[in-house]
C-alpha positions in Angstrom: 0.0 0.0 0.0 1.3 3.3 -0.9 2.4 5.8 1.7 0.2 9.2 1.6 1.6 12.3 1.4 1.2 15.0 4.1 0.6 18.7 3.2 3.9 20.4 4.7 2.9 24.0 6.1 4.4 26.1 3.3 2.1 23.8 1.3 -1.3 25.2 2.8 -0.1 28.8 1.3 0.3 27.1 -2.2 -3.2 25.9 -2.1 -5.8 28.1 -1.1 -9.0 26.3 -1.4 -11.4 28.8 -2.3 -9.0 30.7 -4.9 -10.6 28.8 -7.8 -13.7 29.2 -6.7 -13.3 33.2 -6.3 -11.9 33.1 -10.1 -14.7 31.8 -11.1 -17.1 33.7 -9.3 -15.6 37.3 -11.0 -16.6 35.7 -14.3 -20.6 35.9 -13.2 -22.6 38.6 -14.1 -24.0 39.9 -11.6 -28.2 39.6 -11.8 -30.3 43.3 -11.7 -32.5 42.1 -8.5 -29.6 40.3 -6.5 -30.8 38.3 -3.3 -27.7 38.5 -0.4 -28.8 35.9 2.5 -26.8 33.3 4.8 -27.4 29.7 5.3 -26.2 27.3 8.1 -24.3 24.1 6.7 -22.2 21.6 7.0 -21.4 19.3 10.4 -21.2 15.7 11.6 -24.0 13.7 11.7 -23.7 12.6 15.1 -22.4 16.3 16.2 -25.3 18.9 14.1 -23.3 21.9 14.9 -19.8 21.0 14.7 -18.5 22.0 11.7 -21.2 23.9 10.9 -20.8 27.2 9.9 -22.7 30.5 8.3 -22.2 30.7 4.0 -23.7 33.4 2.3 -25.9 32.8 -1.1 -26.1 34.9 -3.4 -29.1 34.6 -5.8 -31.0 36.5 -9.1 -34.7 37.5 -8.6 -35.7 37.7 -11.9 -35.2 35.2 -13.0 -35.0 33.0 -10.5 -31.3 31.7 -10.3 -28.7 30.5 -7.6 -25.6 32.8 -8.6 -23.2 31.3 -5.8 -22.7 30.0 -2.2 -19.9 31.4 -0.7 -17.9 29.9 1.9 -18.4 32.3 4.3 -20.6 35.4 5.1 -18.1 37.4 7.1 -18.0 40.7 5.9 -14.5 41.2 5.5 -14.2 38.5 2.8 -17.7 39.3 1.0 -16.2 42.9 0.5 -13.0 41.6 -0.7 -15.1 39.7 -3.2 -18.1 41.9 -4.4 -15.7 44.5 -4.9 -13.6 42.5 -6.9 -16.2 43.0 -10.1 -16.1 46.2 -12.0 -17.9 49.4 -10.9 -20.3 48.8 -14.1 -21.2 45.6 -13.1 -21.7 47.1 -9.4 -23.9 49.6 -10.4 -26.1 47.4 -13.1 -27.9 45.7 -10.0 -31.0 47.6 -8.9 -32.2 46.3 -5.8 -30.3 44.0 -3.5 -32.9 42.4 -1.2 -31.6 41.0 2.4 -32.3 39.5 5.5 -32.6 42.0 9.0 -28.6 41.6 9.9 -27.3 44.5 9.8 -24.1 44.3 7.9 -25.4 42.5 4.9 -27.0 46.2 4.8 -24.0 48.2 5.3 -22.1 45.8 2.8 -24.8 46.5 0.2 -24.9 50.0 0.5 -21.4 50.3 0.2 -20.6 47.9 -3.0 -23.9 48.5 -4.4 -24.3 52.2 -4.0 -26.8 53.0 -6.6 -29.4 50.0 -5.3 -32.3 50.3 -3.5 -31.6 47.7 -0.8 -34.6 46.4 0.6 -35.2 43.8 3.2 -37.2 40.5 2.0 -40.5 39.7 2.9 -40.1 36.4 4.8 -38.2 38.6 7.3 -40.5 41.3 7.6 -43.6 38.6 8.4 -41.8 37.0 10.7 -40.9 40.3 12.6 -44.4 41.3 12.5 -45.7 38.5 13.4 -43.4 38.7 16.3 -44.4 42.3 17.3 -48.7 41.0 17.4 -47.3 38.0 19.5 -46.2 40.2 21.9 -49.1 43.1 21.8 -51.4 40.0 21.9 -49.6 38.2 24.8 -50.0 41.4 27.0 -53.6 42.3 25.8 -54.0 38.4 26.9 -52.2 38.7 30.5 -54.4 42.2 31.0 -57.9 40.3 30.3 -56.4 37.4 32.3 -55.3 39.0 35.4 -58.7 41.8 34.8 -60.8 38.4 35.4 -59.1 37.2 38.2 -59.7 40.2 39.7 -63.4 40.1 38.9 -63.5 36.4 40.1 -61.8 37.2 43.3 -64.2 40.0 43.7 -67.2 37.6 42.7 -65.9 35.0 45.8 -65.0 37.2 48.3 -68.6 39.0 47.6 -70.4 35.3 47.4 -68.4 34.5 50.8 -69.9 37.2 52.3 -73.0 36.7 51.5 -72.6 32.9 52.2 -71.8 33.9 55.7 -74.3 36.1 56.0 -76.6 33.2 55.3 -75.1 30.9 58.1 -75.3 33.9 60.4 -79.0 34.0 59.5 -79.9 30.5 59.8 -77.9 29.8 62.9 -80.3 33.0 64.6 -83.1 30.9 63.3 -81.9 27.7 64.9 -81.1 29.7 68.2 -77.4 28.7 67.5 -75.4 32.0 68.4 
């Protein structure tokens, strides 16, 4: 059986692994209506989030196409990579839709300067929906604790008149 090679360090500088992969992204047009999102992959089967990690997508609205999945969404490396493609190419897209995290918006507005950047809808329903949970929760504990409060009211009123009636009935009897 033949011996495998090990990678020597000055090998790892030889061999970036994503250098191919950012060559290849430059040659991609980039769409009009570009979609900038993150997605969680990778890991062990046994171990979900080990070796996971965040990857940003990039993806064309209209039409509808996956553009690329990057290895990585930090922002540091996304700059280093959307700036890569010409100014022209930059200022052809025309609205950048994102998620709520707050750098993919700073990123977008500064490599995409002249795009309307807009946050997608899926995260805009869910924040809403989040907001009426929470007005509806307290409405809720308000009408809750609002009956209590008129049941406790009800049995302290119903006790009293409860003992009124013993009180009554035990004059009746001659029971003082």
């Amino acid at each position: 059986m033949a011996k495998r090679k090990r990678a020597s360090p000055g090998d790892k500088k030889k061999h970036k692994p994503y250098r191919r992969l950012e060559e290849l992204i430059r040659t991609i047009a980039f769409p009009k209506y570009l979609g900038l999102d993150e997605v969680f992959l990778g890991g062990v089967q046994d171990k979900p989030r080990q070796g996971r990690k965040y990857r940003c997508t990039l993806a064309g609205l209209r039409p509808r196409r996956f553009v690329a999945l990057l290895p990585t969404r930090r922002i540091a490396y996304l700059q280093r990579i959307l700036s890569s493609f010409s100014s022209e190419a930059r200022n052809a897209v025309i609205v950048v839709v994102i998620d709520m995290w707050k750098p993919f918006r700073l990123l977008a507005q500064r490599i995409f300067p002249l795009a309307l950047v807009v946050v997608d809808r899926y995260h805009i329903v869910k924040e809403a929906n989040k907001c009426l949970d929470a007005v509806r929760i307290a409405i809720q504990r308000t009408i809750v604790s609002e009956a209590l409060f008129e049941a406790s009211k009800k049995c302290i009123e119903d006790k009293c008149a409860l003992d009124r009636i013993r009180s009554e009935a035990k004059k009746r009897v001659g029971y003082t």
